[in-house]
C-alpha positions as CSV (number, residue, x, y, z in Angstrom):
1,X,96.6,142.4,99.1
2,X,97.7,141.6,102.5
3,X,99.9,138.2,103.4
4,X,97.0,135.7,104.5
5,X,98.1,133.2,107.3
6,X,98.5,129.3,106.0
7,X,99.4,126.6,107.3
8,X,100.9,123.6,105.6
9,X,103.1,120.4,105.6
10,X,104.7,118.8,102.7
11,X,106.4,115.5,102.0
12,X,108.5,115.7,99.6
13,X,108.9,111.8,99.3
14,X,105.2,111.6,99.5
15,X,103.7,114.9,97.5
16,X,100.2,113.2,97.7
17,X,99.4,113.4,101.0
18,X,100.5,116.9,102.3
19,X,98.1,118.5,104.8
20,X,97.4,122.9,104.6
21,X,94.7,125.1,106.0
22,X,93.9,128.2,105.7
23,X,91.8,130.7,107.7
24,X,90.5,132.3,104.6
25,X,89.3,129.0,103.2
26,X,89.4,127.8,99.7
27,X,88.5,131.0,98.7
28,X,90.4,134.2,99.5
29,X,87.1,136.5,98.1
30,X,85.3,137.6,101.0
31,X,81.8,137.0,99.3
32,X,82.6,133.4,98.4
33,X,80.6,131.4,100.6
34,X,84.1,129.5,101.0
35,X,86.2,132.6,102.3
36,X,86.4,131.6,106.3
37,X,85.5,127.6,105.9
38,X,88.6,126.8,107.2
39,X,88.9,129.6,110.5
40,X,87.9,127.0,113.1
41,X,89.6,124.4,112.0
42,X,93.2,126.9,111.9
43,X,92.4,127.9,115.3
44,X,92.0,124.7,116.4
45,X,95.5,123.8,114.8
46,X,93.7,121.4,112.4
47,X,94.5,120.5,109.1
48,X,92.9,118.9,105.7
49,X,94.2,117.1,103.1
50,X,95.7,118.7,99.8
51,X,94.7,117.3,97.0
52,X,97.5,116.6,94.5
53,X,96.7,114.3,91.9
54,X,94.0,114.6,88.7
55,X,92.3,111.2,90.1
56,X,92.2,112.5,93.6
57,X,90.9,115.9,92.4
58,X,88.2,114.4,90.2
59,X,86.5,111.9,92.7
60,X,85.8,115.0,95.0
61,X,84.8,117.9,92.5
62,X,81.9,118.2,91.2
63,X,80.6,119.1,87.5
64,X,78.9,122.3,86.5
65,X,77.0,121.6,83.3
66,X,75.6,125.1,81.1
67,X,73.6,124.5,78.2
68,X,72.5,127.2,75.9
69,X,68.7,127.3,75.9
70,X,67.7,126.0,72.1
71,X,66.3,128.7,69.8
């Protein structure tokens, strides 16, 4: 696998509120709808917020519920 360009910015004294982007998105699988979300925004020399803590993580993920179909 090739090196993929990122860019990022950490705090040390303030883990939780680090900014990175990515060109290849959230998703470095090129059939993820997710692999270039973040292109415009690294050309642009933009940035988005990490996400470091469990309660920061769970107010913006969502839930994917499978049930077995019943017999």
């Amino acid at each position: 696998m090739a090196d993929q360009p990122l860019r990022k910015i950490t705090d040390f004294s303030d883990m939780e509120n680090g900014i990175t982007v990515s060109p290849t998105g959230q998703s470095g699988n090129v059939m993820s709808k997710h692999y270039s979300d973040q292109a415009e925004m690294f050309v642009m020399g933009k940035f988005r917020k990490m996400l470091m803590s469990r309660k920061e993580i769970e107010s913006k993920s969502k839930t994917l519920l499978l049930k077995p179909e019943q017999p």
